[in-house]
Backbone bond lengths (Angstrom), bond angles and torsions (degrees), N, CA, C in turn:
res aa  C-N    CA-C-N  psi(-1)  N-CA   C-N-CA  omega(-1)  CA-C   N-CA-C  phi
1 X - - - 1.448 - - 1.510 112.80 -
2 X 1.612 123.50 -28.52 1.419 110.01 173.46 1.275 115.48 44.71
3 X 2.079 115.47 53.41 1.242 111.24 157.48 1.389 146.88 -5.35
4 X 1.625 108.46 -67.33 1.398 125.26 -175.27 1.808 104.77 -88.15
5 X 1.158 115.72 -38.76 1.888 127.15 -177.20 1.779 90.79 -48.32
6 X 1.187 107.71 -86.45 1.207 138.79 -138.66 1.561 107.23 -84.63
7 X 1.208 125.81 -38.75 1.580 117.13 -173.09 1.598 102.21 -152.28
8 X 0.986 111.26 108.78 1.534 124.30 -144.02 1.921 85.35 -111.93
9 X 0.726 142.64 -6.72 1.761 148.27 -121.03 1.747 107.00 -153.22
10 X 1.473 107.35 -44.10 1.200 117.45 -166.24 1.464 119.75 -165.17
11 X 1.411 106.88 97.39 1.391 114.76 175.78 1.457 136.54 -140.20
12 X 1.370 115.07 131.68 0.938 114.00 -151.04 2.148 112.46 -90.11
13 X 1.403 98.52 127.46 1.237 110.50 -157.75 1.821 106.66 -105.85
14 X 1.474 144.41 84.94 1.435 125.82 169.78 1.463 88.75 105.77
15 X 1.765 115.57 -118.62 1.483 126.75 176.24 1.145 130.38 -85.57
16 X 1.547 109.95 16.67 1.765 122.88 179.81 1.352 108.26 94.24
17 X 1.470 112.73 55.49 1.742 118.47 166.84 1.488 106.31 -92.71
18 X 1.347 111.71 144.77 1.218 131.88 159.76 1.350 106.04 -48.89
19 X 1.228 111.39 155.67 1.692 135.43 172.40 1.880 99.79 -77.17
20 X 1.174 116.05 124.44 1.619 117.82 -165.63 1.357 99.82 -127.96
21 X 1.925 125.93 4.98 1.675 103.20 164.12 1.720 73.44 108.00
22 X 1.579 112.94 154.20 0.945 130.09 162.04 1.992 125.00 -92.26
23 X 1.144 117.77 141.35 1.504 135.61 162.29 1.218 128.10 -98.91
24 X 1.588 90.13 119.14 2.107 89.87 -175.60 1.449 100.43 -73.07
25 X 1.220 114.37 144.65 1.415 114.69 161.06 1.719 132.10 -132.98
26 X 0.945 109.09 95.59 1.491 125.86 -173.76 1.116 109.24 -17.21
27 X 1.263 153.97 156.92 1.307 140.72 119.01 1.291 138.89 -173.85
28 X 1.588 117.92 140.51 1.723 110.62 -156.28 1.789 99.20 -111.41
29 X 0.860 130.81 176.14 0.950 133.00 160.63 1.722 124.34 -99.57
30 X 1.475 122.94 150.41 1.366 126.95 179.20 1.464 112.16 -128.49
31 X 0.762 134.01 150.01 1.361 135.43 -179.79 1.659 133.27 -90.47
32 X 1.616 123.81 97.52 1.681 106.86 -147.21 1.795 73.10 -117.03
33 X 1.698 99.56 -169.14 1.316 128.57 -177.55 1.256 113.48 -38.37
34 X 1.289 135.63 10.14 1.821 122.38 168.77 1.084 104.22 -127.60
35 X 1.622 130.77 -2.13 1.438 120.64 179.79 1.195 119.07 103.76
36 X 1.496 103.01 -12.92 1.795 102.16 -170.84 1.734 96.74 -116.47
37 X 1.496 89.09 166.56 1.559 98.20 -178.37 1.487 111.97 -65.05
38 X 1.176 125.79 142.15 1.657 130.32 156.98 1.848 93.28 -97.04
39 X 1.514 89.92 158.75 1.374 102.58 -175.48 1.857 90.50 -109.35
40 X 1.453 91.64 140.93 1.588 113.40 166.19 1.227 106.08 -153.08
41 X 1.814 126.60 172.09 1.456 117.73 -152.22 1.735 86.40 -106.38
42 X 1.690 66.24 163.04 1.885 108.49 167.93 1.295 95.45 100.45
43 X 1.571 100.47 -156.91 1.928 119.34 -151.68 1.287 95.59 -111.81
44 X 1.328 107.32 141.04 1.436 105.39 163.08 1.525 127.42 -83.22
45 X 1.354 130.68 -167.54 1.610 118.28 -157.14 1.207 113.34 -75.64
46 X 1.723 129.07 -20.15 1.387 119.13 -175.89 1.457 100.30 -116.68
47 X 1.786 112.78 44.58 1.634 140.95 170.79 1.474 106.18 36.06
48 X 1.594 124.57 46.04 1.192 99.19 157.18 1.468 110.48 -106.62
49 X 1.252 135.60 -169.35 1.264 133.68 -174.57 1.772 114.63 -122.51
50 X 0.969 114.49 127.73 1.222 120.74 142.19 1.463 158.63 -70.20
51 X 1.284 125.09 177.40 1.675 111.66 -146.92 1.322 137.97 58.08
52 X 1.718 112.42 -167.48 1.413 103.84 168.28 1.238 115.20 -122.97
53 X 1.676 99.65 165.19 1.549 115.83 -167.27 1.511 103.91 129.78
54 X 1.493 86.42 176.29 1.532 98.67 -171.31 1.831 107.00 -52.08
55 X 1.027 112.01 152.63 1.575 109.99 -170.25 1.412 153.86 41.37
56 X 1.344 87.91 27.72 1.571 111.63 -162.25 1.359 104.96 -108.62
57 X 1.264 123.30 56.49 1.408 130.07 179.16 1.383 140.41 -38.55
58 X 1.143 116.91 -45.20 1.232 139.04 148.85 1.514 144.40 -71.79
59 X 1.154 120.59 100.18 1.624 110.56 178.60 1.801 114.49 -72.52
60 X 1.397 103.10 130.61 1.393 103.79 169.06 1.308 126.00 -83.13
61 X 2.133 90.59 137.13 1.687 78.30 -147.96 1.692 113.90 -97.87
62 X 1.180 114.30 164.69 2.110 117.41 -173.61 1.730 82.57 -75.79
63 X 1.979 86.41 137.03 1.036 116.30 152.40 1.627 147.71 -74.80
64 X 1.991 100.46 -15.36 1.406 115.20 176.52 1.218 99.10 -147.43
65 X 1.604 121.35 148.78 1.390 133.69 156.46 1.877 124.78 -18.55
66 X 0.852 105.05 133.38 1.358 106.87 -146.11 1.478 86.20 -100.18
67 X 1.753 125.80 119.36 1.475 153.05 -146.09 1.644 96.39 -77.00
68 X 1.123 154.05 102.61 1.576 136.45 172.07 1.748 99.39 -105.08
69 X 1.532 130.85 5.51 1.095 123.73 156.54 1.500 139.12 -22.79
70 X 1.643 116.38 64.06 1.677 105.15 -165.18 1.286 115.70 92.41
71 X 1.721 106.34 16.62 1.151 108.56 166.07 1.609 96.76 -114.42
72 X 1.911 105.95 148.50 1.366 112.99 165.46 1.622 95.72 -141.54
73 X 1.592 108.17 -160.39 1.537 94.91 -171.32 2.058 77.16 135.50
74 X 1.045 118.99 -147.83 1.800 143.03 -164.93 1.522 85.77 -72.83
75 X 1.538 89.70 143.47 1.893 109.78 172.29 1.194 100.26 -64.62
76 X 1.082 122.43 123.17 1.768 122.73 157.96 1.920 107.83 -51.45
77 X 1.265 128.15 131.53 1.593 119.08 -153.36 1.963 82.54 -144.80
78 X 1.074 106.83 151.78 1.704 122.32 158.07 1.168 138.07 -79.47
79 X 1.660 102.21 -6.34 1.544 120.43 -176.48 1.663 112.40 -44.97
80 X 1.278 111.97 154.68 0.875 120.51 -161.14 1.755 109.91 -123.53
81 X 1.185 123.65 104.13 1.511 132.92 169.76 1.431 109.86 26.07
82 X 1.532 128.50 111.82 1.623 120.39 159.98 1.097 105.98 -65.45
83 X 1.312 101.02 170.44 1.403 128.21 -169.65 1.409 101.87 -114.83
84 X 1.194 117.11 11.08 1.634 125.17 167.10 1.250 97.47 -126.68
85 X 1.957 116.88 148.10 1.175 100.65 174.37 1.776 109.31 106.71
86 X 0.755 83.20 -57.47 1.981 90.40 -179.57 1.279 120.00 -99.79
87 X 1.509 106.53 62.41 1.589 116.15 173.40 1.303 93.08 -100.88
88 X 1.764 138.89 -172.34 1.067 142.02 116.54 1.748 106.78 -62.61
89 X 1.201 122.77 120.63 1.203 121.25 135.10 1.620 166.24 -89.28
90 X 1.212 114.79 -135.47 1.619 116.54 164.03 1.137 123.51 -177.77
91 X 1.174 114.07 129.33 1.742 137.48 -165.63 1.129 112.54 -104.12
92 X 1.523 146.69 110.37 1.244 129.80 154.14 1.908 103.56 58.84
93 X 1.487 100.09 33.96 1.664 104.39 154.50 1.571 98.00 77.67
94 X 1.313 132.42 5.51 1.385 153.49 148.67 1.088 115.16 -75.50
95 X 1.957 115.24 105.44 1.672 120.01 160.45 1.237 116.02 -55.98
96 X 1.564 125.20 149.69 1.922 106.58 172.50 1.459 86.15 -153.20
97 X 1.192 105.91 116.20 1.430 126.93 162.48 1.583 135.93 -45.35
98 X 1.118 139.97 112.73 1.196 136.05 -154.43 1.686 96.40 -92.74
99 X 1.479 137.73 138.71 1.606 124.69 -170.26 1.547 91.48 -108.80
100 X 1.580 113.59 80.72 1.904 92.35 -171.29 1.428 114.39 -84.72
101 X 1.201 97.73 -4.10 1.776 101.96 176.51 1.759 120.15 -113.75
102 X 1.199 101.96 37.77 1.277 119.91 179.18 1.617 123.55 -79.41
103 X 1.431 102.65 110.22 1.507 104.17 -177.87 1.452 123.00 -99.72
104 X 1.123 109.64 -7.77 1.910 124.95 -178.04 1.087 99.25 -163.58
105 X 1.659 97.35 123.47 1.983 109.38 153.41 1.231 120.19 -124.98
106 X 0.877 141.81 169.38 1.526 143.34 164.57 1.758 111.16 -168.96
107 X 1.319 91.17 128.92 1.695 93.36 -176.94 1.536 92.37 -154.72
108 X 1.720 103.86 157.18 0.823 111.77 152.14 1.726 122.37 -149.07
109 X 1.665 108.74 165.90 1.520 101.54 -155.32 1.544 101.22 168.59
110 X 1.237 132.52 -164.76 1.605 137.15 -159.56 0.899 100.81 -107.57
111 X 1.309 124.14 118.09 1.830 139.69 167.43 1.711 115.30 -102.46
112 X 1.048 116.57 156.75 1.650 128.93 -155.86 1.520 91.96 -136.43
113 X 1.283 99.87 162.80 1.893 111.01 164.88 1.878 94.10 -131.64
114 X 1.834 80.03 160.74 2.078 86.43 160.14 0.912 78.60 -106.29
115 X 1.952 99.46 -144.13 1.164 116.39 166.56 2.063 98.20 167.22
116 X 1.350 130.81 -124.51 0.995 116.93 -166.73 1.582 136.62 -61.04
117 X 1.528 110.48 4.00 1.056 105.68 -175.19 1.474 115.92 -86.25
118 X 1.403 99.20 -20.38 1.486 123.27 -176.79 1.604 115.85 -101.93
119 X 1.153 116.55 -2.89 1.520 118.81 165.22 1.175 117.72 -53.75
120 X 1.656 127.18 129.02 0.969 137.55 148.43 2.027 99.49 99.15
121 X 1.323 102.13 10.68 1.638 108.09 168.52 0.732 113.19 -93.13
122 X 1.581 141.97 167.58 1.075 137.07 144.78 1.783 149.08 -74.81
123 X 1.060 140.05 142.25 1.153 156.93 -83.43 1.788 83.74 -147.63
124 X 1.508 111.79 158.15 1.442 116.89 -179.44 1.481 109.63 -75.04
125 X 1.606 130.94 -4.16 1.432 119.88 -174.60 1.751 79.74 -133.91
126 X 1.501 113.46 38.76 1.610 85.70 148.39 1.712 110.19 99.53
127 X 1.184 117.76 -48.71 1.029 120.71 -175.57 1.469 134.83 -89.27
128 X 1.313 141.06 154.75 1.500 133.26 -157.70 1.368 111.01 -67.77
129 X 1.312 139.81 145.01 1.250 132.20 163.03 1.411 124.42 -96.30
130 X 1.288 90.33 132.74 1.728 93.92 -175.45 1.117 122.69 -128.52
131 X 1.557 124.06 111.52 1.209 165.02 176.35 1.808 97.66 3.15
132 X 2.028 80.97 -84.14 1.709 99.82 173.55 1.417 123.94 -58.80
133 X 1.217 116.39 -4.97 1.443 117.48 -158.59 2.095 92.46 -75.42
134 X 1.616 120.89 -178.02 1.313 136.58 154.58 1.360 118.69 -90.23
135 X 1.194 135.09 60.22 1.312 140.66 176.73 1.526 116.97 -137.71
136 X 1.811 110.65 155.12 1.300 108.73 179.89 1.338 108.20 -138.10
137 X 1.819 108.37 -167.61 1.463 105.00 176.69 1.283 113.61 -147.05
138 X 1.906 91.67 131.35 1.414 80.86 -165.20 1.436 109.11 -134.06
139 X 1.621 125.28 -174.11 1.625 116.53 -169.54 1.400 115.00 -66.34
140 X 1.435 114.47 -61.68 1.353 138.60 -173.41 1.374 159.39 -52.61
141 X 1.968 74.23 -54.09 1.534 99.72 -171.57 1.743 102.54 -90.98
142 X 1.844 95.76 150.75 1.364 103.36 177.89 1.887 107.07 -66.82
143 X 1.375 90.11 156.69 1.618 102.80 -178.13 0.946 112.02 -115.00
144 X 1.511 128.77 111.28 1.890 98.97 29.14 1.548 106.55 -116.93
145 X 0.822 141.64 156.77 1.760 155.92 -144.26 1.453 85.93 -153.26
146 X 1.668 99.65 149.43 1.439 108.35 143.64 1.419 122.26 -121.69
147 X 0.917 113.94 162.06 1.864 134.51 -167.64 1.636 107.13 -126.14
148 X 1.267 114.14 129.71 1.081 140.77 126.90 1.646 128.39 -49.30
149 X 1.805 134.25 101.18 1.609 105.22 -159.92 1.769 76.02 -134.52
150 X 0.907 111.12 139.61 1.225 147.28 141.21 1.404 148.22 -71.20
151 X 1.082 120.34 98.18 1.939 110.47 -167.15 1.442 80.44 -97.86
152 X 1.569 95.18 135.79 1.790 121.54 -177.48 1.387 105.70 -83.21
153 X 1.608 120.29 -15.70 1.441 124.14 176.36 1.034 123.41 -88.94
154 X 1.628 132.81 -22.93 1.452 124.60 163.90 1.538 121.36 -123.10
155 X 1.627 106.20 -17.91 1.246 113.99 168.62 1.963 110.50 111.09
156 X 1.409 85.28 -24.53 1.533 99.11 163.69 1.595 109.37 -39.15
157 X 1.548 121.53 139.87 1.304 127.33 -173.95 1.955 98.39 -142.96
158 X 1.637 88.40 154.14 1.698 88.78 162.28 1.406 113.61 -174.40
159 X 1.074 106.41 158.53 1.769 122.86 -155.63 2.101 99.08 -86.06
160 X 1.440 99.41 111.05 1.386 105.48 -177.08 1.663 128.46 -100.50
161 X 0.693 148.21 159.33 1.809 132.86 162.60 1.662 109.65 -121.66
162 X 1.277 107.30 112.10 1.337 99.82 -173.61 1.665 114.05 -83.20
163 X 1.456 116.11 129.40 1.252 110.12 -172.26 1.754 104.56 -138.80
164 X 1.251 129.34 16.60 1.592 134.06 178.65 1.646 98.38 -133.31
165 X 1.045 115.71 165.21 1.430 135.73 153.34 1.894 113.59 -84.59
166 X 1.300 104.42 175.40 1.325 117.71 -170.85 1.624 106.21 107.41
167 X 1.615 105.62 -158.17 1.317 108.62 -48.66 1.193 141.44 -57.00
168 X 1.083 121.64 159.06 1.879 119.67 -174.22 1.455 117.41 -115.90
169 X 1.488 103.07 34.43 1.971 127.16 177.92 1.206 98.57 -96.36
170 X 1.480 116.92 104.74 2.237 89.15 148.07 1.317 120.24 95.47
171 X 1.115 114.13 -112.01 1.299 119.73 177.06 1.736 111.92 -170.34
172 X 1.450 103.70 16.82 1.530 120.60 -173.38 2.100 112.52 -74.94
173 X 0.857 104.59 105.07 1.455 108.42 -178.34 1.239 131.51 -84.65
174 X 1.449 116.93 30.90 1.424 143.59 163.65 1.484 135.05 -175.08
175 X 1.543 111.56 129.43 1.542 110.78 161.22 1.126 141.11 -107.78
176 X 1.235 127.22 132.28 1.460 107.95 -142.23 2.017 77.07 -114.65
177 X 1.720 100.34 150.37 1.388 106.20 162.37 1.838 126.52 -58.39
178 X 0.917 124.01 153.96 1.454 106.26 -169.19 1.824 121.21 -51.70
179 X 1.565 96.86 -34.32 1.796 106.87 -176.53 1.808 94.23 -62.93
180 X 0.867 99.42 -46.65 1.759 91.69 -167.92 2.193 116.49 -75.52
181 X 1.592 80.48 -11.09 1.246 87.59 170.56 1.458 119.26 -80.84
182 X 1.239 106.54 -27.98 1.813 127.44 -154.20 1.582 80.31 -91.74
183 X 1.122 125.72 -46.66 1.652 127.26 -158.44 1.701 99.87 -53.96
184 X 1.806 115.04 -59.58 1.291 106.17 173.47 1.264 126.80 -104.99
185 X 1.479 121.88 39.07 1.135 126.58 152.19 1.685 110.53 97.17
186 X 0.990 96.72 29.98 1.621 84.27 -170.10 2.198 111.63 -118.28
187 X 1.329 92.40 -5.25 2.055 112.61 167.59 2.027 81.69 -38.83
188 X 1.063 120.05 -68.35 1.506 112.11 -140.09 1.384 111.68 -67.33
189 X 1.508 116.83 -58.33 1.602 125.39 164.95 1.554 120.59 -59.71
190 X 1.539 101.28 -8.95 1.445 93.23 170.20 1.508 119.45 94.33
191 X 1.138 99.08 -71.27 2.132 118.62 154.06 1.069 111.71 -124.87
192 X 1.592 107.27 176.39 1.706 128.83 -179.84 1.131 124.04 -163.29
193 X 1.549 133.00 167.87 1.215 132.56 174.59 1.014 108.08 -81.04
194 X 1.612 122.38 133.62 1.313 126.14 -178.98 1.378 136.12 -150.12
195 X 1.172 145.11 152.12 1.523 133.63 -144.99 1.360 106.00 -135.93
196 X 1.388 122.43 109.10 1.552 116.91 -168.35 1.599 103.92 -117.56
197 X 1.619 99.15 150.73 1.386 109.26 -163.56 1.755 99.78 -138.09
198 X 1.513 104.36 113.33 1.918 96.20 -169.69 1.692 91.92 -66.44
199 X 1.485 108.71 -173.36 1.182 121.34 -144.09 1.629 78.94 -159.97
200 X 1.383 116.86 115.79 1.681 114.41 -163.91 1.838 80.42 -114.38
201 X 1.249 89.28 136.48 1.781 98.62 177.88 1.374 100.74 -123.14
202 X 1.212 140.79 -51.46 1.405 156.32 -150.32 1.616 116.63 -137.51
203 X 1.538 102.32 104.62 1.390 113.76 177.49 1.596 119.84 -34.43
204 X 1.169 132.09 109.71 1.668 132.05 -174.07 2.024 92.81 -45.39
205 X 1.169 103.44 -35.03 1.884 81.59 -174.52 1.988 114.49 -95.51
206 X 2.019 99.98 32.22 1.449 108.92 155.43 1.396 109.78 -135.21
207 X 1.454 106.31 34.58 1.380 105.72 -172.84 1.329 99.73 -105.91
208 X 1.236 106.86 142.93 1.746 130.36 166.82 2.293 96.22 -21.03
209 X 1.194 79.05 128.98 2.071 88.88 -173.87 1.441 98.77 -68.85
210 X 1.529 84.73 160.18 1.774 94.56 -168.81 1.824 98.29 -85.28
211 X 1.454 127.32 4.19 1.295 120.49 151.21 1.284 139.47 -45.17
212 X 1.565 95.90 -47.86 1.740 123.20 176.63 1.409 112.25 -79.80
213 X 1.626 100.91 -28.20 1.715 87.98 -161.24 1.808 99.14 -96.24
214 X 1.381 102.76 13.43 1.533 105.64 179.22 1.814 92.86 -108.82
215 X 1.180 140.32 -27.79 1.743 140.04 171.76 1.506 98.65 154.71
216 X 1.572 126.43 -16.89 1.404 101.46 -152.51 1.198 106.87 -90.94
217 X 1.548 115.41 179.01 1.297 122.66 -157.43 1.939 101.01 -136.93
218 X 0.638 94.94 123.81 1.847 78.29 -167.14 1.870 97.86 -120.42
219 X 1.454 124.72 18.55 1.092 103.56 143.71 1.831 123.42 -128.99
220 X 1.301 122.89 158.60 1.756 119.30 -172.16 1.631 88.77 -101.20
221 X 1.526 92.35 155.12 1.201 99.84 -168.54 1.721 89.43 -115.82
222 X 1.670 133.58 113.48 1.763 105.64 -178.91 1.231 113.74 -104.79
223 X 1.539 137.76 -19.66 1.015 119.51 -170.36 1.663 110.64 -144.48
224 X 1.189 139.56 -177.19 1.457 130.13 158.61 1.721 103.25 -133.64
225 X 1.367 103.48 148.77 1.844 88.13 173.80 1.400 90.30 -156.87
226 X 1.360 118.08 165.88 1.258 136.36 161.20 1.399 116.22 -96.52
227 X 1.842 119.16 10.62 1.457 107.47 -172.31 1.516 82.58 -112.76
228 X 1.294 108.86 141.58 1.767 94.71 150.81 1.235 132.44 -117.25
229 X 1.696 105.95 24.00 1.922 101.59 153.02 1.604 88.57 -70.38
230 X 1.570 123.97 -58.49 1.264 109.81 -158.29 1.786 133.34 -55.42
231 X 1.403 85.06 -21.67 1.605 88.74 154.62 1.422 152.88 -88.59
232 X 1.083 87.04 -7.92 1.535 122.50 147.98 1.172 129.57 -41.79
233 X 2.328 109.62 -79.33 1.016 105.54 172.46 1.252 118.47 -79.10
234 X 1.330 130.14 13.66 1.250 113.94 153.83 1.399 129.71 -66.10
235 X 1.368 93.26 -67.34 1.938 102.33 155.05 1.390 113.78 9.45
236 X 1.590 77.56 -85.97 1.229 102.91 -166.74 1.843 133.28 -40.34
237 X 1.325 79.04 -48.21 1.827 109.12 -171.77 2.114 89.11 -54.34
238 X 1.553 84.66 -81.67 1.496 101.07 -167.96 1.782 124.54 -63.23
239 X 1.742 122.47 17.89 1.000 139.11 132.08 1.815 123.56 -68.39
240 X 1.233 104.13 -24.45 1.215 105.11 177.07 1.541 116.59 -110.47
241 X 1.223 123.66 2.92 1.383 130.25 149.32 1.212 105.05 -98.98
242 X 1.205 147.17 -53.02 1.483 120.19 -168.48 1.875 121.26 -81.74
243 X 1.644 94.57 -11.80 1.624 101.94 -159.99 1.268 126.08 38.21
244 X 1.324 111.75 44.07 1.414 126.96 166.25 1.666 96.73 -105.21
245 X 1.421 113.23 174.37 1.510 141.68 -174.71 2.267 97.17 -74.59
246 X 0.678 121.63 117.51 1.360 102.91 -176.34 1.768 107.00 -136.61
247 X 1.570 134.38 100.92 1.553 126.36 -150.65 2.010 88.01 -127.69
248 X 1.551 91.60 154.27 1.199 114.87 169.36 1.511 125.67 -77.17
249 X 1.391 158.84 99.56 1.291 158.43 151.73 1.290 114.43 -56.92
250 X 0.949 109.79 127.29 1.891 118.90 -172.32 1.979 86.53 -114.06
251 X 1.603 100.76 106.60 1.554 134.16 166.67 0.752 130.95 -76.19
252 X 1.452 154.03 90.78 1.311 127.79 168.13 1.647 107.37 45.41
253 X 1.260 131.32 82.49 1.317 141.63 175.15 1.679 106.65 36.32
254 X 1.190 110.62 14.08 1.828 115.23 175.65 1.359 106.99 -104.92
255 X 1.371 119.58 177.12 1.709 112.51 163.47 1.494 91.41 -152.85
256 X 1.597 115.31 136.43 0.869 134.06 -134.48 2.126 99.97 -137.19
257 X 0.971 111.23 127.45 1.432 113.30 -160.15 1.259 99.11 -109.60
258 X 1.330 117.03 131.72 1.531 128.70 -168.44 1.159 103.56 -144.54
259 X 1.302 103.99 161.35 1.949 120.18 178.06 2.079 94.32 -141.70
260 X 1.216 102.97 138.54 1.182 131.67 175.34 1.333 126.03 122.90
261 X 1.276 138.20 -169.52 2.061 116.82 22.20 2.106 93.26 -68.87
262 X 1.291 102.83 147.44 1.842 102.43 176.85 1.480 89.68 -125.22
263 X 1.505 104.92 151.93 1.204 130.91 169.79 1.511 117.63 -69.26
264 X 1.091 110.40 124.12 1.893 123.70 -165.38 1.807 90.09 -35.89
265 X 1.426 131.70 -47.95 1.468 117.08 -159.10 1.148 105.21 -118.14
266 X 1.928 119.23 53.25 0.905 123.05 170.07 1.803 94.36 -149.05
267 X 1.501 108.86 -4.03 1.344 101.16 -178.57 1.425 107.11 -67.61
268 X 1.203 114.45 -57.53 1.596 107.42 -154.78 1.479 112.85 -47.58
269 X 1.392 110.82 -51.84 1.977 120.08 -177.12 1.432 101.00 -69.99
270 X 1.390 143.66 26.05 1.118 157.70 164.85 1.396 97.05 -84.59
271 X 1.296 92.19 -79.68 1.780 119.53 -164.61 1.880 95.39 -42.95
272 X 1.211 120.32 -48.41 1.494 119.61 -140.48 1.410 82.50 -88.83
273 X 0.927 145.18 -52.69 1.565 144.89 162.05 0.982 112.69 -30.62
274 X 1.819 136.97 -64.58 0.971 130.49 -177.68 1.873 112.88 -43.31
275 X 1.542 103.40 -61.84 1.352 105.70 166.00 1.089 148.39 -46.10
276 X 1.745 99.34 -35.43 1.676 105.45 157.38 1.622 124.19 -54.51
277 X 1.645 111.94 -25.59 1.189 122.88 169.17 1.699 119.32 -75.23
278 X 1.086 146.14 10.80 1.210 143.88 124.91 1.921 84.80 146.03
279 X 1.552 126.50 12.96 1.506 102.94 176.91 1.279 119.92 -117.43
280 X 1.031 106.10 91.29 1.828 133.69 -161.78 1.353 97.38 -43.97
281 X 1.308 111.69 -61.83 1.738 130.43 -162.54 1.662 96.96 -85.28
282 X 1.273 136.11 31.87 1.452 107.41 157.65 1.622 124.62 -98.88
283 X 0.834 134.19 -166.55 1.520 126.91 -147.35 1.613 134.41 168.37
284 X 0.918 103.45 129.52 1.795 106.62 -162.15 1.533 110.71 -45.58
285 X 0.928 127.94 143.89 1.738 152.90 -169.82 1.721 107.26 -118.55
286 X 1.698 106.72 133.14 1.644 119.49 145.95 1.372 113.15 -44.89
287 X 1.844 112.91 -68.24 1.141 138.10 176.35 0.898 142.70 -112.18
């Protein structure tokens, strides 16, 4: 669904609420009977803020291993951070911080579901959203994350993958897809109280670089061929004009001539060189 991308005007939030403008919401964490923080408002002592939303810099972090005993819900996966999706952005004139180096969260607070209006759209990292699927959307966290969610009203829990942004209602700090909504009970009331616990899969120092997950691209892609002397002397040639690193990828029965990984302030005068050398059409690369 790509809340903010795609339908800027009208979106449907839980039981089909309108988009109403975003709410900052303060909040520090305290520590009650399970060890983990409860959220209550304002700043904590060295004034940064917690939760999500506009200015909420900090995630507050879990105090104990996060229980998956009899919990199911989304495959726990190793994937590693898109490269779509993980900008900081802005909503309705609202900054929102992206947490890409986030090693512990825990919050809790009012979660929402969509569900059919947004089936089969796409999603803030790109990918289709699906209704039935175990996934949610949330302010902060890099995509895709998994969550631990908790409804505080029956105790029902389920295993989520966050892969959209939102919600942008209120002050509610999660949407859960309808299956993950239906799982702990919360389709009927619409929302619920709920207690989320990230789910760390992938060490932050094997995670997708903060190059990519900010837009850049640090390799050019210059040519494609089906010969591979000719990719060769290309190689070849344009290693010795640019004196950059420049390697062949064998494609799908193609081979494909590349230069990098390049340093963010060495890409651009890369590129224009390359082109000055007769390859009009080459062009920045993921990989």
């Amino acid at each position: 669904m790509n809340k903010f991308l795609s339908s800027m005007t009208s979106v449907c939030f839980g039981a089909g609420l309108l988009l109403q403008g975003c709410v900052t919401v303060s909040e520090n964490p305290s520590v009650e009977d399970g060890g983990n923080p409860a959220v209550t408002t304002g700043a904590n002592t060295s004034g940064a803020y917690y939760g999500t939303g506009p200015n909420n810099s900090r995630p507050a972090p879990q105090t104990r291993p996060v229980d998956l005993t009899n919990v199911t819900g989304a495959k726990l996966t190793s994937e590693k951070y898109s490269v779509r999706g993980n900008k900081d952005y802005v909503v309705l004139g609202q900054k929102y911080k992206v947490w890409r180096d986030v090693d512990s969260y825990y919050e809790e607070g009012t979660a929402s579901w969509y569900g059919p209006g947004f089936h089969g759209q796409n999603t803030s990292n790109g990918e289709p959203y699906n209704m039935n699927g175990y996934t949610a959307a949330h302010k902060n966290l890099p995509l895709p994350s998994f969550l631990k969610v908790t409804n505080l009203e029956n105790g029902k829990a389920v295993i989520v993958r966050v892969n959209d942004r939102g919600p942008f209602h209120g002050n509610r700090i999660l949407d859960l897809s309808k299956g993950a909504a239906s799982k702990i009970g919360v389709i009927g009331p619409g929302t619920a109280r709920v207690s989320v616990e990230l789910i760390k899969t992938v060490p932050n120092d094997e995670q997708t670089s903060m190059n990519l997950l900010n837009g850049y691209k640090p390799y050019i892609q210059i040519f494609s061929t089906m010969d591979y002397n000719k990719a060769e002397n290309i190689k070849n040639s344009l290693a010795k004009e640019t004196g950059k690193p420049v390697f062949i990828q064998n494609y799908q029965q193609a081979y494909r001539i590349k230069v990098g990984p390049l340093k963010q302030e060495e890409a651009a005068s890369t590129l224009s060189k390359i082109k000055q050398c007769g390859y009009s059409g080459a062009f920045f690369t993921a990989d």
